[in-house]
VOLO-248853 format. One record per residue: chain; x, y negated, z of N, C-alpha, C in turn. Coordinates in Angstrom, 1 decimal. Each point is the difference from the previous one (the first is absolute). Example, Ala and Ser with C-alpha at 12.3 -4.5 7.8 and 13.67 -1.06 7.14 Angstrom:
BEGIN
<pt A; <13.2; 5.7; 7.8>; <-0.9; -1.2; 0.0>; <0.9; -1.2; 0.0>>
<pt A; <-0.4; -1.1; -0.7>; <0.9; -1.1; 0.0>; <-0.8; -1.1; 0.8>>
This chain:
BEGIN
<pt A; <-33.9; -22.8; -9.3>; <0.1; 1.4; -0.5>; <1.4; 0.2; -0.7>>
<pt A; <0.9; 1.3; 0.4>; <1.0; 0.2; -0.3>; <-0.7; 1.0; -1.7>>
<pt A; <1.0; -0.4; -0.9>; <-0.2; 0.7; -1.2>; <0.7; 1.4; 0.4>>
<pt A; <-0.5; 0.8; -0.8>; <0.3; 1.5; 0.0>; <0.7; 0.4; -1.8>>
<pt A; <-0.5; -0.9; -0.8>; <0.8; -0.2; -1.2>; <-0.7; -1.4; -0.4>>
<pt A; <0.9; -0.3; -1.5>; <-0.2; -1.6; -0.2>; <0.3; 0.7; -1.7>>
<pt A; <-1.5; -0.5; -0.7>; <0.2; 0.0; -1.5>; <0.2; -1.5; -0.8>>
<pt A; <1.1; -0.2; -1.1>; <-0.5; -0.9; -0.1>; <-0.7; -0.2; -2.1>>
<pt A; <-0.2; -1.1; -0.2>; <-0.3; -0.1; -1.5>; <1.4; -0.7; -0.4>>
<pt A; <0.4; 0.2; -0.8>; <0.7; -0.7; -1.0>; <0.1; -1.5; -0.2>>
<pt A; <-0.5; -0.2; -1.5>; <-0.2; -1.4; -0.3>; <-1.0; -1.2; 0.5>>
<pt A; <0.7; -0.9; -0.1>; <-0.2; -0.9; 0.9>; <0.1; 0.0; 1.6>>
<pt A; <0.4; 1.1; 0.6>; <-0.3; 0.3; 1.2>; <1.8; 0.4; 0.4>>
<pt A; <0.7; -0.1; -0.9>; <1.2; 0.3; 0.6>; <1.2; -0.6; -1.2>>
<pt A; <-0.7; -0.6; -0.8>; <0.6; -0.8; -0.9>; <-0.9; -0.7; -0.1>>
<pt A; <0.6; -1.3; -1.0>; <-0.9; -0.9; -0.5>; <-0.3; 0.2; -1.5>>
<pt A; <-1.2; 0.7; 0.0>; <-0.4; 0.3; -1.3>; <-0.3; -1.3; -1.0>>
<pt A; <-0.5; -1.1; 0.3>; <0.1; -1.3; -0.8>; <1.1; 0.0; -0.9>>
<pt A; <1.3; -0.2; 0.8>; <1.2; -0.3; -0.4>; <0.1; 0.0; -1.3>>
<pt A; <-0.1; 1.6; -0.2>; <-0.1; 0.4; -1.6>; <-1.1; -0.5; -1.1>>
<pt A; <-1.2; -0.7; 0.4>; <-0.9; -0.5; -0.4>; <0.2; -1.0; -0.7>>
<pt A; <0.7; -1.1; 1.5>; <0.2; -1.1; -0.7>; <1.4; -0.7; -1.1>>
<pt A; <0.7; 1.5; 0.3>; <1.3; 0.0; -1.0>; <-0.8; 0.3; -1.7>>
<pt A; <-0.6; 1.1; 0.0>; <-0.6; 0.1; -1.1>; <-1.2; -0.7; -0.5>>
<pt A; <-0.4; -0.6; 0.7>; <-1.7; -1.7; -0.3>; <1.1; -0.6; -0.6>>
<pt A; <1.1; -0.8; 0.5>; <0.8; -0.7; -0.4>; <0.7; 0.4; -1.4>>
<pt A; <0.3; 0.6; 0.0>; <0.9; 0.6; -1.4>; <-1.0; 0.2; -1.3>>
<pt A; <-1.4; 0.7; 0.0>; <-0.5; 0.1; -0.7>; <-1.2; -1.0; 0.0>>
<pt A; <-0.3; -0.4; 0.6>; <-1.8; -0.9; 0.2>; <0.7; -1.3; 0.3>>
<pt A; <1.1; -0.3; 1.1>; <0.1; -1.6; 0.6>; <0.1; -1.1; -1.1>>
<pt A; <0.5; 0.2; -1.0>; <-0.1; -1.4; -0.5>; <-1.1; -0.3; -1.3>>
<pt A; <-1.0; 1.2; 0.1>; <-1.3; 0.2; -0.1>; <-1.5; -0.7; 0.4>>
<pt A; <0.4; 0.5; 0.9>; <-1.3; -0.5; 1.2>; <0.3; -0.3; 1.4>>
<pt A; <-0.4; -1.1; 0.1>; <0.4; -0.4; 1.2>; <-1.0; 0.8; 1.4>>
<pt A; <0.0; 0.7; 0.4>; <-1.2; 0.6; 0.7>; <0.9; 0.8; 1.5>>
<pt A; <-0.7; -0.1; 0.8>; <0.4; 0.2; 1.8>; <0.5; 1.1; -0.2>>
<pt A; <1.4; 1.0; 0.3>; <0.1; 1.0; -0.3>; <0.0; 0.6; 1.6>>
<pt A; <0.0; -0.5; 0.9>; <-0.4; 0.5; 1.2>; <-1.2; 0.7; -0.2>>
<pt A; <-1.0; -0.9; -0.1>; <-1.8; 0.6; -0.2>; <0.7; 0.8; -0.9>>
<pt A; <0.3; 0.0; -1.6>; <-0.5; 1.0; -0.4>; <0.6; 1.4; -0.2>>
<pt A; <1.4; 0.1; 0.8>; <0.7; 1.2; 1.1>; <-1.4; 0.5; 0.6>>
<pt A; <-0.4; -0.5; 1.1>; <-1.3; 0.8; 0.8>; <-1.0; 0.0; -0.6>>
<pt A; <-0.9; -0.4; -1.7>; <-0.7; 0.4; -0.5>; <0.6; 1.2; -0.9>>
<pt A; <1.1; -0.1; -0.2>; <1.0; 1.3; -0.7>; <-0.4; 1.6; 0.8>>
<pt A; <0.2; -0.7; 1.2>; <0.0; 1.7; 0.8>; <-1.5; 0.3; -0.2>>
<pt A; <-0.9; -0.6; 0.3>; <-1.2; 0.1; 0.1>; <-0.8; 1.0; -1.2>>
<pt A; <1.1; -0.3; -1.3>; <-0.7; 0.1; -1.6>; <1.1; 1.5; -0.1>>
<pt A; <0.7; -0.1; 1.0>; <1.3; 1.2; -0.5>; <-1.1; 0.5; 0.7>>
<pt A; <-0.8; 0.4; 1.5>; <-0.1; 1.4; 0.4>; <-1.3; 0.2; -1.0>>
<pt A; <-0.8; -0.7; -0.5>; <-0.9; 0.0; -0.6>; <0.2; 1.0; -1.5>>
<pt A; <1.1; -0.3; -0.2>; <0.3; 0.9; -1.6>; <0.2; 1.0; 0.2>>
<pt A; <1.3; 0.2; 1.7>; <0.4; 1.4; 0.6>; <-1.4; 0.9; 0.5>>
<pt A; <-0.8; -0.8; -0.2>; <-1.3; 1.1; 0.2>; <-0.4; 0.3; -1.6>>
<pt A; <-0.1; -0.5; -0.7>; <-0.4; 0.4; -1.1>; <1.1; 1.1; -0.7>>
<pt A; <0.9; 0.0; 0.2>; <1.5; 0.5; -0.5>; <-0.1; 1.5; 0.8>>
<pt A; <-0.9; -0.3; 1.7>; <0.4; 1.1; 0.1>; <-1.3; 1.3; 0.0>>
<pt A; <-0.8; -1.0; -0.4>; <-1.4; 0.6; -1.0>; <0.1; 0.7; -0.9>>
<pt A; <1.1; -0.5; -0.7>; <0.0; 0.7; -1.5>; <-0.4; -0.5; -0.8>>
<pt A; <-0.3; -1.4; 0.2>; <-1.4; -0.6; -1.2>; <1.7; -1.2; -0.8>>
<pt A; <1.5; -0.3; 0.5>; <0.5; -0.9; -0.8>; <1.1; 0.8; 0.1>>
<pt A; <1.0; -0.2; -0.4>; <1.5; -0.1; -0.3>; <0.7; -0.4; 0.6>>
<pt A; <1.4; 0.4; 0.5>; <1.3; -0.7; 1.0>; <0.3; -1.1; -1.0>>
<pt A; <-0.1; -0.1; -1.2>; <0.3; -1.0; -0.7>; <-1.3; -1.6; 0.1>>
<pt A; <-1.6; 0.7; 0.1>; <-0.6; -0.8; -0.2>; <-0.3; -0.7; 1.6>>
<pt A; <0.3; 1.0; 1.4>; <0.1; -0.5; 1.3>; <1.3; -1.0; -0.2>>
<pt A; <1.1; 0.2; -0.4>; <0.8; -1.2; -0.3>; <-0.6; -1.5; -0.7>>
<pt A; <-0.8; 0.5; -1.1>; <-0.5; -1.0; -0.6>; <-0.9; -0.9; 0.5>>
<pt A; <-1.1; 0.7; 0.7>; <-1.1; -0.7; 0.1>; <0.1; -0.8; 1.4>>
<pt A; <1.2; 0.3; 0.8>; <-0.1; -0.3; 1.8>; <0.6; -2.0; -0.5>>
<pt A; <0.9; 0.2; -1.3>; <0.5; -1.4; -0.3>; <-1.2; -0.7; -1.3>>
<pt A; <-0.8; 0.5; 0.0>; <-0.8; -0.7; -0.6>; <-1.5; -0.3; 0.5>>
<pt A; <-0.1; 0.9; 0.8>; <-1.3; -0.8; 1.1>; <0.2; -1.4; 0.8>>
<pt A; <1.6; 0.5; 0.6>; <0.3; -0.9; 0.7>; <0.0; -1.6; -0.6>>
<pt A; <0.9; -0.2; -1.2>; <0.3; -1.0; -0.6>; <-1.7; -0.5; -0.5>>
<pt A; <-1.1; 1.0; -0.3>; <-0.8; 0.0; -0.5>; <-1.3; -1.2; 1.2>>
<pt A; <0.6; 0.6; 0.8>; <-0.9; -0.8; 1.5>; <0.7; -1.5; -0.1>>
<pt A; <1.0; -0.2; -1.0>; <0.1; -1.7; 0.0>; <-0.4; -0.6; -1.5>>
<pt A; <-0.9; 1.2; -0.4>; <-0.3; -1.0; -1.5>; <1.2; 0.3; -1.1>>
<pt A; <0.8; 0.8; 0.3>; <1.6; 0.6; -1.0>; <-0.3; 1.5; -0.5>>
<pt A; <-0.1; 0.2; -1.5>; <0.1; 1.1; -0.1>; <1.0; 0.6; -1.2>>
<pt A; <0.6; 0.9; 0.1>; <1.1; 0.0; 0.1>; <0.2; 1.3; -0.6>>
<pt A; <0.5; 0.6; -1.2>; <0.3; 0.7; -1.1>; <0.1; 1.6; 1.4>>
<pt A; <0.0; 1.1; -0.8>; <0.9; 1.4; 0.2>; <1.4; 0.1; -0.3>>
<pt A; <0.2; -0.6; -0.6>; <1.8; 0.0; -0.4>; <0.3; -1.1; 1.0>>
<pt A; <-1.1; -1.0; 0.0>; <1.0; -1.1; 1.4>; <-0.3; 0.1; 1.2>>
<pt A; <-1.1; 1.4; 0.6>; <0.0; 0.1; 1.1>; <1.6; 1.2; 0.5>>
<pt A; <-0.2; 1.1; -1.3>; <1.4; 0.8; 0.4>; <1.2; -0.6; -0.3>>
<pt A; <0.5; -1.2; -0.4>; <1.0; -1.0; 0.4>; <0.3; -0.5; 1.2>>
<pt A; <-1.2; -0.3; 0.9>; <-0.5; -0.6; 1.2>; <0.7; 1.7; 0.9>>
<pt A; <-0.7; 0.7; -0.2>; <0.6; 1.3; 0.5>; <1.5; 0.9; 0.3>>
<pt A; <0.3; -0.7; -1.5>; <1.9; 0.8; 0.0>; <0.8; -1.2; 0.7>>
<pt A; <-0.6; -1.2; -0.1>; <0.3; -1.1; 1.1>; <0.2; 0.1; 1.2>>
<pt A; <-1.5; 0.5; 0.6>; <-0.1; 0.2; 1.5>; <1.1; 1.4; 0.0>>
<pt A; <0.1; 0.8; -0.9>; <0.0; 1.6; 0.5>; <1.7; -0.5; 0.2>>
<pt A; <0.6; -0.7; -0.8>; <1.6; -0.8; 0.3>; <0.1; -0.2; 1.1>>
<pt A; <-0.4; -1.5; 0.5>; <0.0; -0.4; 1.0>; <-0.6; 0.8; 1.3>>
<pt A; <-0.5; 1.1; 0.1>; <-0.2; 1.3; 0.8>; <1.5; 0.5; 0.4>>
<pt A; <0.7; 0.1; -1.6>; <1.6; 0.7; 1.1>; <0.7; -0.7; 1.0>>
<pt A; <-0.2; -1.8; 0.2>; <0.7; -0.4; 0.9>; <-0.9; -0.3; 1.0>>
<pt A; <-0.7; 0.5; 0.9>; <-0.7; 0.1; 0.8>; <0.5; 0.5; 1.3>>
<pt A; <0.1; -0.9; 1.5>; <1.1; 1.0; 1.2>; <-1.3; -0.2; 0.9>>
<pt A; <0.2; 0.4; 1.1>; <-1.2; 0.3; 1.3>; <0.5; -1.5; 0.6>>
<pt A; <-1.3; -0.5; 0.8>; <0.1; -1.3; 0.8>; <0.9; 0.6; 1.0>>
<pt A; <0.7; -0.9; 0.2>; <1.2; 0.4; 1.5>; <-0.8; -0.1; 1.4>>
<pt A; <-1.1; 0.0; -0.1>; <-1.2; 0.2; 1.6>; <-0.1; 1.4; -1.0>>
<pt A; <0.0; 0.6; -0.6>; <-0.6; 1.5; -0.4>; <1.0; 1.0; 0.4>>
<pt A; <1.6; -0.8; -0.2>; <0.8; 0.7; 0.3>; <0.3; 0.4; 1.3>>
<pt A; <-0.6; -1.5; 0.5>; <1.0; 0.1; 1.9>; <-1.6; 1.0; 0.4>>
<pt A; <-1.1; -0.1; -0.4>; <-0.9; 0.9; 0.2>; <0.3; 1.5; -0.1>>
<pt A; <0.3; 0.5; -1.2>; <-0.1; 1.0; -0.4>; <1.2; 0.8; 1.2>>
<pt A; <1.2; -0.7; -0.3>; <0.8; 0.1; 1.3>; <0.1; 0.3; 1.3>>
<pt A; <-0.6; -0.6; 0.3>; <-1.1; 0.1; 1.2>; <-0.7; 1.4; 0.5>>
<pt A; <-0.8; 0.7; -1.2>; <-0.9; 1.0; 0.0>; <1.3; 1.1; 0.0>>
<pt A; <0.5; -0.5; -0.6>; <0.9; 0.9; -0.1>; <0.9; 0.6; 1.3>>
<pt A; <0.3; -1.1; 0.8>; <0.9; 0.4; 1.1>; <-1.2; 0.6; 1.2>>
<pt A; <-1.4; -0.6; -0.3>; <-1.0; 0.7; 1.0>; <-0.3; 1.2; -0.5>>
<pt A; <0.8; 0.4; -0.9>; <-0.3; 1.5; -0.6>; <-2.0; 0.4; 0.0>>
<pt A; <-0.3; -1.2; -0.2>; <-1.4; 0.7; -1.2>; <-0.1; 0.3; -0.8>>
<pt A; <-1.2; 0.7; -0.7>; <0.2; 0.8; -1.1>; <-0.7; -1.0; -0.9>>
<pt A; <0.7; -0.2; -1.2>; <-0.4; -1.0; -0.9>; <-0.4; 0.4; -1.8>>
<pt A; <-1.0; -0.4; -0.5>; <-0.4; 0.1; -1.4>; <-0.6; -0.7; -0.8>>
<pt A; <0.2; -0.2; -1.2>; <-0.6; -0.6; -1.2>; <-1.4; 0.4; -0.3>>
<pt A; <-0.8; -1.0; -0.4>; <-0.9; 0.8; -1.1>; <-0.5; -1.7; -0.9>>
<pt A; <0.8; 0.4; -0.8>; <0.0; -1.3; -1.0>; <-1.5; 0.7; -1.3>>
<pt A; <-0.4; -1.1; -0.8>; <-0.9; 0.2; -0.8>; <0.9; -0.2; -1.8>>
<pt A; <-0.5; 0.7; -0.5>; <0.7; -0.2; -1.3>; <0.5; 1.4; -0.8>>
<pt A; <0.5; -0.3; -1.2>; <0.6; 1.3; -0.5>; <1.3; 0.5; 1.2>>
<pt A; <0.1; 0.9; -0.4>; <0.9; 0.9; 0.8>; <1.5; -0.4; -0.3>>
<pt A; <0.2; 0.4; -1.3>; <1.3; -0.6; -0.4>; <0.5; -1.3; 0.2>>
<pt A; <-1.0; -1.5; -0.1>; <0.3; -1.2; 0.2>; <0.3; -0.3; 1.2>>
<pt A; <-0.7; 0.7; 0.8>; <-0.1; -0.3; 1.9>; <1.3; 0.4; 0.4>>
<pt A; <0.2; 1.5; -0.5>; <1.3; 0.3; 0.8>; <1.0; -0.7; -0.3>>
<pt A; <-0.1; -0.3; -1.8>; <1.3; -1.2; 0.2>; <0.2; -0.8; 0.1>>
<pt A; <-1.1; -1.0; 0.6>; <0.1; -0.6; 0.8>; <0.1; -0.2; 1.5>>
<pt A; <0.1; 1.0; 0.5>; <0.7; 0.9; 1.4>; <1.2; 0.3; 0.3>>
<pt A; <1.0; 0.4; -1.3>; <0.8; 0.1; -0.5>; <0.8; -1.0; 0.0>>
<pt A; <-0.4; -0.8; -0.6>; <0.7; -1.3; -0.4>; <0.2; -1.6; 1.5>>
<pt A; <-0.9; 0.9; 0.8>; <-0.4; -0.8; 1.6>; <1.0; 0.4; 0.8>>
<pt A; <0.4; 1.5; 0.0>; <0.4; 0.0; 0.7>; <-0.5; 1.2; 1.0>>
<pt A; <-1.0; 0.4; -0.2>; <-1.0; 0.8; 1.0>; <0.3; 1.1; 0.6>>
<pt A; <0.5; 1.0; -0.8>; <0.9; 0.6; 0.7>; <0.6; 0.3; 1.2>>
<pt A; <0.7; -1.3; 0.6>; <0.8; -0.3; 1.3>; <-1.2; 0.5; 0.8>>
<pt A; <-1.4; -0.5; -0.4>; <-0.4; 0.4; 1.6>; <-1.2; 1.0; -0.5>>
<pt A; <-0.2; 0.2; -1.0>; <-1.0; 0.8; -0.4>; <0.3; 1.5; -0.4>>
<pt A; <-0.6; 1.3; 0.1>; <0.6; 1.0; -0.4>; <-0.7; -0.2; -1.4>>
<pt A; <0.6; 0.7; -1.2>; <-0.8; 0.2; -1.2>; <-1.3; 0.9; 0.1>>
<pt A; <-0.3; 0.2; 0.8>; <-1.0; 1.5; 0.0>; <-1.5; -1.0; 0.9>>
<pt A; <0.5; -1.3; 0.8>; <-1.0; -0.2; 0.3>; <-0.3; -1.4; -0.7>>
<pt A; <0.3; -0.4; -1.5>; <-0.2; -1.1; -0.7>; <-1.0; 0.8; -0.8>>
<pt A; <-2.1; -0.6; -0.1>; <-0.6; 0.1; -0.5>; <-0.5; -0.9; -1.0>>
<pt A; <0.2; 0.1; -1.5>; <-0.5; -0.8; -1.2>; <-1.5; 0.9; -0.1>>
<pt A; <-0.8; -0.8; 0.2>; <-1.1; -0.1; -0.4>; <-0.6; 1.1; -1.4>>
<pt A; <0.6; -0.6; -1.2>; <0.4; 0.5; -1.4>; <0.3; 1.4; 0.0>>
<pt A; <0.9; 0.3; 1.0>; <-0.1; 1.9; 0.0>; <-0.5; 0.6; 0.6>>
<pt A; <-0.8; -0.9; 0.6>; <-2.0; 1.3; 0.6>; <-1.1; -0.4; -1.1>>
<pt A; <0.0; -1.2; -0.4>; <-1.1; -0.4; -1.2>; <-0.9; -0.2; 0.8>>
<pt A; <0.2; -0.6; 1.2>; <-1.0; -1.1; 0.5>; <0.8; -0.5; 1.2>>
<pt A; <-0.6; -1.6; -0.2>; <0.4; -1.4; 0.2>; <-0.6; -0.4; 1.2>>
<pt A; <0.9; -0.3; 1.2>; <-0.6; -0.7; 1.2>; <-0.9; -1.1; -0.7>>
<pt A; <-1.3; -0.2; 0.6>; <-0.1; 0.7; 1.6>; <-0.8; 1.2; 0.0>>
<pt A; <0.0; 0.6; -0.9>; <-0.2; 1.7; -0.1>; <0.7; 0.9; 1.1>>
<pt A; <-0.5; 0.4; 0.9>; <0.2; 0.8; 0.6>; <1.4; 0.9; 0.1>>
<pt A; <0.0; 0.7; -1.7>; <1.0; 0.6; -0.3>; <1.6; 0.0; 0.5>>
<pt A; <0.2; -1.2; 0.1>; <1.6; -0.5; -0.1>; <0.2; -0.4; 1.3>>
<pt A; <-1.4; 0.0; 1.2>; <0.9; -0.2; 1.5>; <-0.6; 1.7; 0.4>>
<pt A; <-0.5; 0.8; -0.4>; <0.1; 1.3; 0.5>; <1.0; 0.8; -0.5>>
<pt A; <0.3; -0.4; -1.3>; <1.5; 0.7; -0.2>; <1.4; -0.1; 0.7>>
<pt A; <-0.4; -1.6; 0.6>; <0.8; 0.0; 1.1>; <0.3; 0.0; 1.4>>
<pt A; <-1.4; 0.2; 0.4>; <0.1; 0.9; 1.2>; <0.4; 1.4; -0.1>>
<pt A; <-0.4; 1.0; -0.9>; <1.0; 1.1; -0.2>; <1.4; 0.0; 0.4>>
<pt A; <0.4; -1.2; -1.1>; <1.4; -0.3; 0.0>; <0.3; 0.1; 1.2>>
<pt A; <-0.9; -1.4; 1.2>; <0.9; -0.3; 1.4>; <-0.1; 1.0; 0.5>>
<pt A; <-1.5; 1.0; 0.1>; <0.0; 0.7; 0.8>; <-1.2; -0.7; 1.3>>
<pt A; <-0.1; -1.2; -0.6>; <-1.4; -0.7; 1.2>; <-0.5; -0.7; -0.8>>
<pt A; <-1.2; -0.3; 1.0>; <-1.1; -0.7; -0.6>; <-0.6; -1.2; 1.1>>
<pt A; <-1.0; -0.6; -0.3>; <-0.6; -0.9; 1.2>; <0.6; -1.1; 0.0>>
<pt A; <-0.8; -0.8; 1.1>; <0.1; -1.6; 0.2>; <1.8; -0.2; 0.6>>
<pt A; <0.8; 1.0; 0.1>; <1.4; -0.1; 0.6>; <0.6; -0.4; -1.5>>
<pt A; <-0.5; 0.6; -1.2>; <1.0; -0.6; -1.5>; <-0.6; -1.3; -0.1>>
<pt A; <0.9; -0.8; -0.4>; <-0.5; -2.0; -0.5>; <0.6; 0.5; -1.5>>
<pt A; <-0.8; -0.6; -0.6>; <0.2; -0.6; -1.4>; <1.2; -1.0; -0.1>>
<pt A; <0.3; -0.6; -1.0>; <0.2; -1.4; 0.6>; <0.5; -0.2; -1.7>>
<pt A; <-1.5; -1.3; -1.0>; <0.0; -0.5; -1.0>; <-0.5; -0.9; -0.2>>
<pt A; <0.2; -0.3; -1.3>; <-0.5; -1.9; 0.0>; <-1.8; 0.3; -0.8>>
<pt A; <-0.3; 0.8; -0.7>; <-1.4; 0.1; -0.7>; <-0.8; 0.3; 0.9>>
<pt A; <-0.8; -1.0; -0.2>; <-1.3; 0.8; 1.3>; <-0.8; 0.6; -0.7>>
<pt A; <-0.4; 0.4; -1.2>; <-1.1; 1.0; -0.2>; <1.0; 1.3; -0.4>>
<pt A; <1.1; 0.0; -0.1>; <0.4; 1.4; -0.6>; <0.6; 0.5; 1.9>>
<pt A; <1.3; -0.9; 0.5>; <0.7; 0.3; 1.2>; <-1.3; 0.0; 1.2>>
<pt A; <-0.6; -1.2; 0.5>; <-0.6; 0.3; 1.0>; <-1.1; 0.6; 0.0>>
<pt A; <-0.9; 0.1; -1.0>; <-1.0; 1.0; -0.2>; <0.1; 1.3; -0.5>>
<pt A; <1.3; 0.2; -0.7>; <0.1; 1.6; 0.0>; <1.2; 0.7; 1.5>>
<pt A; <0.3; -0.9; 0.8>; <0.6; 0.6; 1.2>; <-1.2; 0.0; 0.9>>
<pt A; <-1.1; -0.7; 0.6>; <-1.3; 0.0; 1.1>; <-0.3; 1.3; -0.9>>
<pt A; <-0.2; -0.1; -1.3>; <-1.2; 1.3; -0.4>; <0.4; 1.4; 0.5>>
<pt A; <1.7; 0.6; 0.7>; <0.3; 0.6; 0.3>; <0.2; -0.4; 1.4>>
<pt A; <-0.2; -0.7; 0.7>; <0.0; 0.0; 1.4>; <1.6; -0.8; 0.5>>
<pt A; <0.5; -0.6; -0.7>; <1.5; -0.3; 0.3>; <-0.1; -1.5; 0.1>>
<pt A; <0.9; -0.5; 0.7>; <-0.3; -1.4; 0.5>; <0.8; -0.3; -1.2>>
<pt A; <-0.5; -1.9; 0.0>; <0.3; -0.6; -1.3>; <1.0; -1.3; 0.3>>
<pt A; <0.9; -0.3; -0.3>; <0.6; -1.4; -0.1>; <0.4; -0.6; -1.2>>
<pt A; <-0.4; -0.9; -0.3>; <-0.7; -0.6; -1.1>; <1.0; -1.3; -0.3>>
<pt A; <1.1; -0.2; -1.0>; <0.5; -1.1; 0.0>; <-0.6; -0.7; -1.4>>
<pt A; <-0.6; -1.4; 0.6>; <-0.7; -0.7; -1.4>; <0.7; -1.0; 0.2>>
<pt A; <1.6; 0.4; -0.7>; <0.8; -0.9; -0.3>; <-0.7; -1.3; -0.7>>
<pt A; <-1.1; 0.7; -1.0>; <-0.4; -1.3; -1.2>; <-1.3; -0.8; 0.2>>
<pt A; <-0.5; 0.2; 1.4>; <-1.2; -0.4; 0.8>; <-1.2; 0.5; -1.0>>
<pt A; <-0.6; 0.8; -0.2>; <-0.6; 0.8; -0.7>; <-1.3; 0.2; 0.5>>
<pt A; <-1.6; -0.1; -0.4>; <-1.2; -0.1; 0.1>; <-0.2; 1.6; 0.4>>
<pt A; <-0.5; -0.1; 1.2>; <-0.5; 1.3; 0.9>; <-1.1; 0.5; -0.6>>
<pt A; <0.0; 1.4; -0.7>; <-1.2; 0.0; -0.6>; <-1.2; 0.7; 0.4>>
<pt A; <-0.9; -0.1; 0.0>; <-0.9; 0.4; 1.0>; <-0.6; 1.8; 0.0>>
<pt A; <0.7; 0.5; 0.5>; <0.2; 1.5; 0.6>; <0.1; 0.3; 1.3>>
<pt A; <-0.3; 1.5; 0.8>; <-0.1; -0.1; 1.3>; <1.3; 0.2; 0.3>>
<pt A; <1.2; 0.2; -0.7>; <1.0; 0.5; 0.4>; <0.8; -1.3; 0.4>>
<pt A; <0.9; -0.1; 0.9>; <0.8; -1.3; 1.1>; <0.8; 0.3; 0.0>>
<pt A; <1.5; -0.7; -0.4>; <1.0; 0.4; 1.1>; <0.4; 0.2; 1.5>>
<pt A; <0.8; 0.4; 0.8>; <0.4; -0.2; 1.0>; <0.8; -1.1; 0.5>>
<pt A; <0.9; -0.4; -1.1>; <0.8; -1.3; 0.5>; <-0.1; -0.5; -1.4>>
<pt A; <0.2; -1.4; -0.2>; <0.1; -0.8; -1.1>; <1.7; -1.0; 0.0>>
<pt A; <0.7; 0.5; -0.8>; <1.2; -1.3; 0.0>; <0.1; -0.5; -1.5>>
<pt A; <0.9; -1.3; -0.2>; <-0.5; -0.7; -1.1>; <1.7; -0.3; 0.3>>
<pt A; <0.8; 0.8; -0.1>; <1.2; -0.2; -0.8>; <1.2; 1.1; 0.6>>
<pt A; <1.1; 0.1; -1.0>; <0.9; 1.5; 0.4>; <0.4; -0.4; 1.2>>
<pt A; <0.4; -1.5; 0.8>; <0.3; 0.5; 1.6>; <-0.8; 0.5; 0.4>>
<pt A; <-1.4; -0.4; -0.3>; <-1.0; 0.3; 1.5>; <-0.4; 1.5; -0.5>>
<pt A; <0.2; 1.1; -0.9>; <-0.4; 0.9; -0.6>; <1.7; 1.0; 1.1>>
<pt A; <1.0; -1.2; 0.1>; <0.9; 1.0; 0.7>; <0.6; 0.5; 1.1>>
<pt A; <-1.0; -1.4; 1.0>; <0.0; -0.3; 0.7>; <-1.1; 1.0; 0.7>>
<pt A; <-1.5; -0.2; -0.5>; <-1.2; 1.3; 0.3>; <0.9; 1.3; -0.2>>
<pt A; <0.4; 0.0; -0.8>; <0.5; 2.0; -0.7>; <1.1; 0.6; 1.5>>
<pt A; <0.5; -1.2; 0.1>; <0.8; 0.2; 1.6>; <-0.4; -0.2; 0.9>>
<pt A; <-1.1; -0.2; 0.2>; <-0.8; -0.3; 1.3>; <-1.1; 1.6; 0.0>>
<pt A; <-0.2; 0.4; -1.2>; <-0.4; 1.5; 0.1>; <1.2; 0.8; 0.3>>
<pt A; <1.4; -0.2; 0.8>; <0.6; 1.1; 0.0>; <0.5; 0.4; 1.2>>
<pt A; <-0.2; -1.0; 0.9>; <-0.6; 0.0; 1.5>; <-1.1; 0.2; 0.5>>
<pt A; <0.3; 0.6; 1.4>; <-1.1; 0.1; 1.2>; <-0.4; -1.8; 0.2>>
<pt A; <-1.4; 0.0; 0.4>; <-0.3; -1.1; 0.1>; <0.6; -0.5; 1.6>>
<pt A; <0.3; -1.2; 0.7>; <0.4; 0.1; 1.3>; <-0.9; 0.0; 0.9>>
């Protein structure tokens, strides 16, 4: 199937969101506790979308979804861990955030889309302000227009809510199994793209437990070649 447009997510899926994880484990926690900072990266995300639902409930605070996403986590290894020393843990990561660049398979990708002249968009999850500047600071621009980059944060609901891939079908102007997603979360990216009808490609960079839902992806790759390699294989006629 030739793509008709190509969305993609942000973090982890066009950067290495870790990176900044394990710059800030190390600075504030490493000579602390000795504990897998791999694993508790992907228990991190897991406890982040978990607050981002409560945050976007209304039931916590931007201050206390900061708080609590670094204290469940550490909390899942028997560490528990102050409010003043989880938002240390935070202006840490939030540092190590400005030097953050796109994998160079995202680049020669994005590139790519670009010279097949499809129509391409964001729809990252998070506050509005943080996401874009971290869009900003990527680089996004070059291939994205500003008008089709969607933060989650400025509809007030969070893939995989419906919300934030029908705002962008408006945007493209289409809909259907011709748009692919293409993110690394499988309960937010591939089950909030099936629930609108749009095919899914799913990169589990971090080999991640499939969780039991009717929603599938269409293709599965497990690292930025093979994520750039598929993205350009949607931008041909098949032979």
């Amino acid at each position: 199937m030739v793509a008709k447009a190509l969305v993609f997510d942000v973090d982890d899926t066009l950067y290495d969101l870790a990176g900044p994880y394990r710059v800030a484990y190390a600075e504030v926690f490493g000579s602390r506790y000795d504990l897998p900072v791999e694993e508790l990266f992907k228990v991190s995300r897991v406890h982040s979308d978990e607050a981002l639902e409560l945050l976007t409930a209304g039931k916590i605070s931007e201050e206390d979804h900061k708080v609590l996403r670094v204290q469940w986590t550490l909390a899942d290894w028997g560490v528990h861990v102050s409010r003043e020393e989880a938002l240390v843990f935070q202006e840490a990561y939030a540092r190590a955030q400005r030097h953050i660049a796109l994998y160079p398979e995202a680049v020669e990708m994005l590139d790519a889309c670009a010279s097949a002249s499809v129509p391409l968009g964001i729809i990252s999850n998070g506050d509005a302000a943080h996401q874009f500047g971290k869009m900003r600071l990527l680089g996004l621009e070059r291939w994205f227009a500003r008008s089709h980059m969607v933060a989650s944060g400025e509809l007030g609901a969070h893939k995989p809510a419906t919300a934030p891939f029908m705002a962008m079908e408006r945007l493209l102007g289409a809909s259907g199994a011709g748009i692919w997603y293409v993110g690394d979360t499988y309960e937010t990216d591939v089950v909030g793209a099936k629930r609108v009808g749009w095919s899914s490609l799913w990169l589990d960079i971090r080999g991640r437990e499939v969780p039991s839902v009717p929603e599938s992806p269409d293709v599965v790759v497990h690292s930025p070649r093979e994520m750039c390699d598929a993205v350009k294989s949607l931008l041909r006629p098949c032979a």
